[in-house]
Jmol script that loads the backbone (N, CA, C; Angstrom):
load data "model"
ATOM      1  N   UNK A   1     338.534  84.649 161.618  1.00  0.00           N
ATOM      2  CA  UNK A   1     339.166  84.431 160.324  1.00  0.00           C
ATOM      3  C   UNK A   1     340.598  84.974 160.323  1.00  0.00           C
ATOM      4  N   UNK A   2     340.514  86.120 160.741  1.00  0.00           N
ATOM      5  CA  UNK A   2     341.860  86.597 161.325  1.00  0.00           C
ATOM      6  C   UNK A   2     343.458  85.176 161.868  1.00  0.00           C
ATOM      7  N   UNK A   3     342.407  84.933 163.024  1.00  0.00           N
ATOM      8  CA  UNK A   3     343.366  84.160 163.450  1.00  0.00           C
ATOM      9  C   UNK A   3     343.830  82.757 162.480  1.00  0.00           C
ATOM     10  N   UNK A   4     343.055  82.640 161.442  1.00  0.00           N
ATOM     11  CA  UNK A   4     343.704  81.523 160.287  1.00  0.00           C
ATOM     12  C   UNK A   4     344.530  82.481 159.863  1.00  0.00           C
ATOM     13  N   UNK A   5     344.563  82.953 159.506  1.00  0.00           N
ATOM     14  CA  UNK A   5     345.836  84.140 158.429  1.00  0.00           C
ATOM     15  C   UNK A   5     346.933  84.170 159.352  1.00  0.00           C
ATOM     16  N   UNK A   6     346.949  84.579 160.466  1.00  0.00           N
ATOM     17  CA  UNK A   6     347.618  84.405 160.939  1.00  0.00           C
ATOM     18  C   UNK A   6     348.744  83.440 161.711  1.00  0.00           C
ATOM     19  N   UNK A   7     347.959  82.287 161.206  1.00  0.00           N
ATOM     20  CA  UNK A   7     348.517  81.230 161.944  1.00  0.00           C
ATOM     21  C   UNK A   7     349.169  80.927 160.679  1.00  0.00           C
ATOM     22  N   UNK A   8     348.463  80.882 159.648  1.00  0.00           N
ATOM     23  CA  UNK A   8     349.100  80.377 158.202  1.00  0.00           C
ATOM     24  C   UNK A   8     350.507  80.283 158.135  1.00  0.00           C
ATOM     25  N   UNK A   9     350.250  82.443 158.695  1.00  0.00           N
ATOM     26  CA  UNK A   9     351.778  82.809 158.406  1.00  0.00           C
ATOM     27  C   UNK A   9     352.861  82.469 159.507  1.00  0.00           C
ATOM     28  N   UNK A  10     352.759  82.413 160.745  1.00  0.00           N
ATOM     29  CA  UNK A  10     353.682  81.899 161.510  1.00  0.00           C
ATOM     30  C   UNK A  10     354.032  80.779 161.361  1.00  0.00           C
ATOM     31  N   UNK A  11     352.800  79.630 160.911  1.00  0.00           N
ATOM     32  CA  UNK A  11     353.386  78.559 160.382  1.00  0.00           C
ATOM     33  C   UNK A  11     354.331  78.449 159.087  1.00  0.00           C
ATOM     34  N   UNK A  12     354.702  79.249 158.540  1.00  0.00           N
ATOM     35  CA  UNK A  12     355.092  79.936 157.088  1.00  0.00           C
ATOM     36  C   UNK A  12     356.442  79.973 157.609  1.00  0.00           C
ATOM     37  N   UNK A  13     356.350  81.015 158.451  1.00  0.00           N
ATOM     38  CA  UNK A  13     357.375  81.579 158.996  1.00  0.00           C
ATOM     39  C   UNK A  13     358.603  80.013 159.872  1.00  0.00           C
ATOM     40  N   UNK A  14     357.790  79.521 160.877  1.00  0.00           N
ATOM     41  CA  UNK A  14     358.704  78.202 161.389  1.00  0.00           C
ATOM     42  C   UNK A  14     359.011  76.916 160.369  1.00  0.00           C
ATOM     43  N   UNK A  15     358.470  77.093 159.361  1.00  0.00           N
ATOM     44  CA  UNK A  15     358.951  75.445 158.331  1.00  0.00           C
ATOM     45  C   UNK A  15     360.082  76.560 157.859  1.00  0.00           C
ATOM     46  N   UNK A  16     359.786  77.749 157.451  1.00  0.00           N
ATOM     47  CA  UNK A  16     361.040  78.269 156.616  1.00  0.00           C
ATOM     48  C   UNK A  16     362.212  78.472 157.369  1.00  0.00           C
ATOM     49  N   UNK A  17     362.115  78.502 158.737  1.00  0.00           N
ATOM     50  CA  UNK A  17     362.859  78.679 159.772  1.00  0.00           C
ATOM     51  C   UNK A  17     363.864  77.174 159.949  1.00  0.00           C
ATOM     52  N   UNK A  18     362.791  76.524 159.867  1.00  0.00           N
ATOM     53  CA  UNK A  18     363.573  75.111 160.110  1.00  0.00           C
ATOM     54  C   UNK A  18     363.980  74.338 158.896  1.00  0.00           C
ATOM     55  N   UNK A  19     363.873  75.324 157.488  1.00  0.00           N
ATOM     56  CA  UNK A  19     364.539  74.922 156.318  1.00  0.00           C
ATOM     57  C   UNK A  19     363.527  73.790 155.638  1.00  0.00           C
ATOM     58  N   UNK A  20     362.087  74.036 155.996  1.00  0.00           N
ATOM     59  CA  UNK A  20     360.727  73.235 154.783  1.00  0.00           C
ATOM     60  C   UNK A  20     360.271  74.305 154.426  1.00  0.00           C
ATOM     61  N   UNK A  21     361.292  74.227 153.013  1.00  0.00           N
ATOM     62  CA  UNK A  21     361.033  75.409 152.285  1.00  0.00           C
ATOM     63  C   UNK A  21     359.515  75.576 151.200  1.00  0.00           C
ATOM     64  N   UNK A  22     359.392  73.790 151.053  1.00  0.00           N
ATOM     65  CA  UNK A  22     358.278  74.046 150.025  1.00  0.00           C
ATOM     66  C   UNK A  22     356.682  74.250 151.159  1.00  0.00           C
ATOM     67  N   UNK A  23     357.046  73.759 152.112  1.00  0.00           N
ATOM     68  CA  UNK A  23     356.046  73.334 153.211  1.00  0.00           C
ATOM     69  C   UNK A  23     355.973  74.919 153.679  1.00  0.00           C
ATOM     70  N   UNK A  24     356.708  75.733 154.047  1.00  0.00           N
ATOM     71  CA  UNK A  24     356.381  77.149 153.852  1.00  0.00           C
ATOM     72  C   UNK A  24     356.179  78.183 153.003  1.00  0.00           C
ATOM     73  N   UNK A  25     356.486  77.553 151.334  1.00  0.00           N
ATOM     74  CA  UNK A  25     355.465  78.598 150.314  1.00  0.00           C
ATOM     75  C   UNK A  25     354.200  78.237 150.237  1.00  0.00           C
ATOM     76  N   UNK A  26     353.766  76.918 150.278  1.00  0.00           N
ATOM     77  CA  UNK A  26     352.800  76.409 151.080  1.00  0.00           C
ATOM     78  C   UNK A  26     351.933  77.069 152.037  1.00  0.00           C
ATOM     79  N   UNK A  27     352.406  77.342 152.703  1.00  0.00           N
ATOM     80  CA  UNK A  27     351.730  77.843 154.100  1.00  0.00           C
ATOM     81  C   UNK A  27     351.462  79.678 153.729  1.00  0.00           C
ATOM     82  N   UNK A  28     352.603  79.981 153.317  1.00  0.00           N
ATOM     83  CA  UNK A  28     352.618  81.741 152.912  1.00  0.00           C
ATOM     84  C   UNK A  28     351.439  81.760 151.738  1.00  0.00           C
ATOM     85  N   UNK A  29     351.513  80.836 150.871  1.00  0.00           N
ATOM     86  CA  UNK A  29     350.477  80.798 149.635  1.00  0.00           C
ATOM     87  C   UNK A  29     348.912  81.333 150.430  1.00  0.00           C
ATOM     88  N   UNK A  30     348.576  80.063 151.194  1.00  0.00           N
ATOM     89  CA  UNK A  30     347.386  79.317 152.195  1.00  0.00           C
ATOM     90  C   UNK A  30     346.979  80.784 152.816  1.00  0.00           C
ATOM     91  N   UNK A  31     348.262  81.444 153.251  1.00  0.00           N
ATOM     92  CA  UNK A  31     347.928  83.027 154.013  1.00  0.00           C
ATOM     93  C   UNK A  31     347.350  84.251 153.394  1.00  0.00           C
ATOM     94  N   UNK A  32     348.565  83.853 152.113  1.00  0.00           N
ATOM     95  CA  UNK A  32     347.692  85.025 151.091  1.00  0.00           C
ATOM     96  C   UNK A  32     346.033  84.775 150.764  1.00  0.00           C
ATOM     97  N   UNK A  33     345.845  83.659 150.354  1.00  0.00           N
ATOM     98  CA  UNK A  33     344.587  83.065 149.774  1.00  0.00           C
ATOM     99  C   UNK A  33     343.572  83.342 150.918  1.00  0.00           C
ATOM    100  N   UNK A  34     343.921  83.186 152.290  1.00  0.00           N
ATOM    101  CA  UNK A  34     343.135  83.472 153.025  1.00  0.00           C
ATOM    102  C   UNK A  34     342.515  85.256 153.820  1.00  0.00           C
ATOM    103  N   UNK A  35     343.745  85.947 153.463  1.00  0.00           N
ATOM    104  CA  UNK A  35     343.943  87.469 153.415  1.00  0.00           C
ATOM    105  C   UNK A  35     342.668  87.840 152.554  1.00  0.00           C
ATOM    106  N   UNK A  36     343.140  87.206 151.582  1.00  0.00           N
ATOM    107  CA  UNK A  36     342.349  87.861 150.228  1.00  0.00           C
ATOM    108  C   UNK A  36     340.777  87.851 150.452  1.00  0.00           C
ATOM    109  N   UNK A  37     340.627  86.292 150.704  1.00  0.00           N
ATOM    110  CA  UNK A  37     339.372  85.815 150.997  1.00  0.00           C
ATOM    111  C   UNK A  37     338.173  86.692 152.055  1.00  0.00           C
ATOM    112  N   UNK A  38     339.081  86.624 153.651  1.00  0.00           N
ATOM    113  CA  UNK A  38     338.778  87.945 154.083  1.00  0.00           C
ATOM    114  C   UNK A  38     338.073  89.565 154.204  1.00  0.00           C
ATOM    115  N   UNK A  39     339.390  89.856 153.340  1.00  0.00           N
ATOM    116  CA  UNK A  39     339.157  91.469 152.584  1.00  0.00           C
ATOM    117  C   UNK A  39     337.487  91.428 151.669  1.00  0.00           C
ATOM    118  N   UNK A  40     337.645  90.408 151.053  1.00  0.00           N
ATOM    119  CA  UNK A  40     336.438  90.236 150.167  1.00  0.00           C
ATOM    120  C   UNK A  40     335.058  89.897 151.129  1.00  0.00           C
ATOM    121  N   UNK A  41     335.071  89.088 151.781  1.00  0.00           N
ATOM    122  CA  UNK A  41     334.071  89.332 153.052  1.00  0.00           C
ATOM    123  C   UNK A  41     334.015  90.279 153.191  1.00  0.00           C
ATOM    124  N   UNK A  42     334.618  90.925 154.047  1.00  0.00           N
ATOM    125  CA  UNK A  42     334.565  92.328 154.864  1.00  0.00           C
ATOM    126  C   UNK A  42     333.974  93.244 153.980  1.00  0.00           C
ATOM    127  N   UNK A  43     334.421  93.290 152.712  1.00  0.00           N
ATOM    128  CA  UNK A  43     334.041  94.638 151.877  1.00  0.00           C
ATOM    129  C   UNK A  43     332.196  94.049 151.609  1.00  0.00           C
ATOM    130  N   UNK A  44     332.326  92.762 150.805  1.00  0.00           N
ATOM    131  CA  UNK A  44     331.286  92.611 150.367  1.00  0.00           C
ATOM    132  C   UNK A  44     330.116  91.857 151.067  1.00  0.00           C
ATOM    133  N   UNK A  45     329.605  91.667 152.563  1.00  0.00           N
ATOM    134  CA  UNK A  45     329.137  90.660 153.495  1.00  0.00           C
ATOM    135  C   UNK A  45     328.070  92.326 153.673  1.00  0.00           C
ATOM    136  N   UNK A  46     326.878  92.232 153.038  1.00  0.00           N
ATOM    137  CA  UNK A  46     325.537  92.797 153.702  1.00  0.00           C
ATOM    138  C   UNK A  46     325.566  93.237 155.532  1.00  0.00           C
ATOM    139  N   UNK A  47     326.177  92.344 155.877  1.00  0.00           N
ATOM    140  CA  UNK A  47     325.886  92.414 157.453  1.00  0.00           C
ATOM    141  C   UNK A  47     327.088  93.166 157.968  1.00  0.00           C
ATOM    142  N   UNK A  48     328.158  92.635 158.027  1.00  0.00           N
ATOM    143  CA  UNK A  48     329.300  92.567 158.370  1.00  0.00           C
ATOM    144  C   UNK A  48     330.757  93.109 157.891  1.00  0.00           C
ATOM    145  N   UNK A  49     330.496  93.877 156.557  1.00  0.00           N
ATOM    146  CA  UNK A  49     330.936  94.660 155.704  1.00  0.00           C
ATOM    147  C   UNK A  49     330.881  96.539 156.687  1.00  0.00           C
ATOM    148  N   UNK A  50     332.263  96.542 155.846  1.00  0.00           N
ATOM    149  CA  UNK A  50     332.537  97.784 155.603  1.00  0.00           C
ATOM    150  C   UNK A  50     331.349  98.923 155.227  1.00  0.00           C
ATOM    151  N   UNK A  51     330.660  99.909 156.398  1.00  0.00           N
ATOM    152  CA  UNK A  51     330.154 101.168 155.801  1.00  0.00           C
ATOM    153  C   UNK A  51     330.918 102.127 154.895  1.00  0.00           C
ATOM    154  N   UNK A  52     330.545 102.447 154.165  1.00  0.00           N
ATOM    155  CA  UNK A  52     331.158 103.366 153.613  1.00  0.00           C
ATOM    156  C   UNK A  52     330.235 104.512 152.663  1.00  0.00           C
ATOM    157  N   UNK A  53     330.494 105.444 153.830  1.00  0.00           N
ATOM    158  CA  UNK A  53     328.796 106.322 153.427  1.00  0.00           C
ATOM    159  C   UNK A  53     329.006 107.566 152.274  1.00  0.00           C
ATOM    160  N   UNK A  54     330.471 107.473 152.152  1.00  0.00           N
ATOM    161  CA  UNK A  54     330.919 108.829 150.753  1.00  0.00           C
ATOM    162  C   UNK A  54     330.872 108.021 149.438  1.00  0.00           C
ATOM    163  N   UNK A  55     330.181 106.677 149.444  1.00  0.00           N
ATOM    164  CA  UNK A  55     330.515 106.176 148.318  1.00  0.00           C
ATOM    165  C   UNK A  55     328.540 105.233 148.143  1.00  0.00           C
ATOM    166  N   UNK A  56     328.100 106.347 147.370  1.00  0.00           N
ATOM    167  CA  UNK A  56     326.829 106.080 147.448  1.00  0.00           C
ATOM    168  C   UNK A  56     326.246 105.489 145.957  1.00  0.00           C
ATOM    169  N   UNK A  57     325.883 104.254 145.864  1.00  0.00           N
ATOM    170  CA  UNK A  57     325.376 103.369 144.725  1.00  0.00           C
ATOM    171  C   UNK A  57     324.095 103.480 144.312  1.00  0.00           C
ATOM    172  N   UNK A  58     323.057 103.726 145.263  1.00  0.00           N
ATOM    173  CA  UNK A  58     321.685 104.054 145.601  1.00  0.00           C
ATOM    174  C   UNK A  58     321.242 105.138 144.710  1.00  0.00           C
ATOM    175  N   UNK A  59     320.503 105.346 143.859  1.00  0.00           N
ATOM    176  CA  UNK A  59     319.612 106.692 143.691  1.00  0.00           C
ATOM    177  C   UNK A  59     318.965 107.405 144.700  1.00  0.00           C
ATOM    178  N   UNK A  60     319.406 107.928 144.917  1.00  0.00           N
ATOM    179  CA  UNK A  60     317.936 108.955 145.732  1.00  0.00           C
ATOM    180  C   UNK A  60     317.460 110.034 145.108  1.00  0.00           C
ATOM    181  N   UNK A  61     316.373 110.770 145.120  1.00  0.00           N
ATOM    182  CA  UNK A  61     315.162 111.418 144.548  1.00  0.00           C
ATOM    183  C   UNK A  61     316.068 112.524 145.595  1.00  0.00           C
ATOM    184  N   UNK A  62     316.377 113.741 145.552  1.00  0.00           N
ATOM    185  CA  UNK A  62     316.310 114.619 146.612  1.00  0.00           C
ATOM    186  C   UNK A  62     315.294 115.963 145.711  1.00  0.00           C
ATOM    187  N   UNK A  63     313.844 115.811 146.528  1.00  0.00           N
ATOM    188  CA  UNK A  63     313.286 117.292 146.640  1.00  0.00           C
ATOM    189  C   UNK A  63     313.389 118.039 147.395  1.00  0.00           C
ATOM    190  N   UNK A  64     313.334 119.530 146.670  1.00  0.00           N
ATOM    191  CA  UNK A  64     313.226 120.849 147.862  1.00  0.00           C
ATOM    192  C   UNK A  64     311.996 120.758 147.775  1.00  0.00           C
ATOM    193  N   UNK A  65     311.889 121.515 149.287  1.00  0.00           N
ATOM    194  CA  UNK A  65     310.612 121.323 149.819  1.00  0.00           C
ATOM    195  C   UNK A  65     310.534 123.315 149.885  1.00  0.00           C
ATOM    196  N   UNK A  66     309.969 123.425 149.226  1.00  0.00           N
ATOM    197  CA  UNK A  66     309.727 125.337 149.878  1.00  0.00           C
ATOM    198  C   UNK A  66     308.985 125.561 151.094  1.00  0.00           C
TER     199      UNK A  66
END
end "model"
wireframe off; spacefill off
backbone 0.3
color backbone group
């Protein structure tokens, strides 16, 4: 997924280079949208997501045990 974002933007980068200016907000738009898209996977994908073990949603019961 990476490598779409990235291509987005180099493609972003050469229309604006070669003066297709709308054809590269276009393309920079396409990059952001796909950044975003991303980030939101990553954080929120069960499998494939971000651990993040100081940030606990879960109840847990903790007993002492004597």
């Amino acid at each position: 997924m990476m490598v779409a974002v990235f291509t987005a933007m180099v493609l972003a980068f050469i229309c604006g280079w070669l003066g297709r200016d709308r054809l590269a907000v276009f393309f920079f738009a396409a990059c952001l949208v796909l950044a975003a898209g991303l980030f939101l996977f990553e954080i929120y994908s069960p499998e494939h997501g971000f651990r993040m073990p100081w940030i606990q949603t879960d109840f847990e019961s903790t007993q002492v045990c004597a």
